[in-house]
N, C-alpha and C positions, 0 to 999 in steps of 0.2 A: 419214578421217584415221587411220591408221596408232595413231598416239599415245593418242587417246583409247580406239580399241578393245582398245588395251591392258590401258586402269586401265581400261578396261569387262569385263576378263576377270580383273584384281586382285581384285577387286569381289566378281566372283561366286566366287572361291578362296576368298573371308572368308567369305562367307555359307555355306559347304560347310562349316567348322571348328565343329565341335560339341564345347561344353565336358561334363570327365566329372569327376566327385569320386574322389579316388584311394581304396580299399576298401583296407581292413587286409589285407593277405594276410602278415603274421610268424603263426609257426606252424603255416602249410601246406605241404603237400608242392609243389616243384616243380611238378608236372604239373598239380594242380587250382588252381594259382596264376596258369599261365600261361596254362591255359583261361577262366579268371575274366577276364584280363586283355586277353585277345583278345576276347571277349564285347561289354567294355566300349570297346574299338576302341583299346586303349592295348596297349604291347608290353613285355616282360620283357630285363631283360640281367644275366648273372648272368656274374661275373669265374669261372672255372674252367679247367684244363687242359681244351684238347681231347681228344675222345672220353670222357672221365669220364658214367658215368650221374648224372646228378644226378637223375632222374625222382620218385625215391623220397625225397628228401633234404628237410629243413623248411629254410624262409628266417628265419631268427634277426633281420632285420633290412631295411628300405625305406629309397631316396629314389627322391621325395618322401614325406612322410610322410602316412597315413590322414588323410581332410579336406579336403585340399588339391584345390581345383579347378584343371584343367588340360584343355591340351586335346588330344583323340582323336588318335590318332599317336604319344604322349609314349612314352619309354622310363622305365619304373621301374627303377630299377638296384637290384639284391639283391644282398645277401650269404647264404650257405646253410652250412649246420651238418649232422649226422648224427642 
């Protein structure tokens, strides 16, 4: 049955979804924040004109905030200062 094999494949989607504790990264650099964060299976989004190097730049600021369990895939949205 069609139907069931479905929520038989829902199922195992959930089971794949590994929760991760969001890690402080204000006052690191871009680069070693969004390494951190790929690591930890979570992804960075950081509001800037395109093309700007931000590589060099500290994140003054997260959501979600350090502590916070979520789960792997989650976008942490930053803000970044000089």
């Amino acid at each position: 049955m069609p139907y069931l094999e479905l929520e038989k494949d829902k199922a195992e989607e959930l089971e794949q979804v590994t929760e991760v504790t969001v890690p402080n990264i204000t006052n690191m650099n871009v680069k070693d924040a969004e390494k951190m964060l790929r690591d930890l299976g979570l992804q960075m989004s950081v509001n800037v004109e395109e093309g700007t190097d931000i590589s060099e730049m500290i994140i003054t600021n997260q959501t979600p905030k350090e502590g916070i369990t979520i789960n792997s895939g989650t976008k942490i949205y930053c803000e970044i200062g000089t």
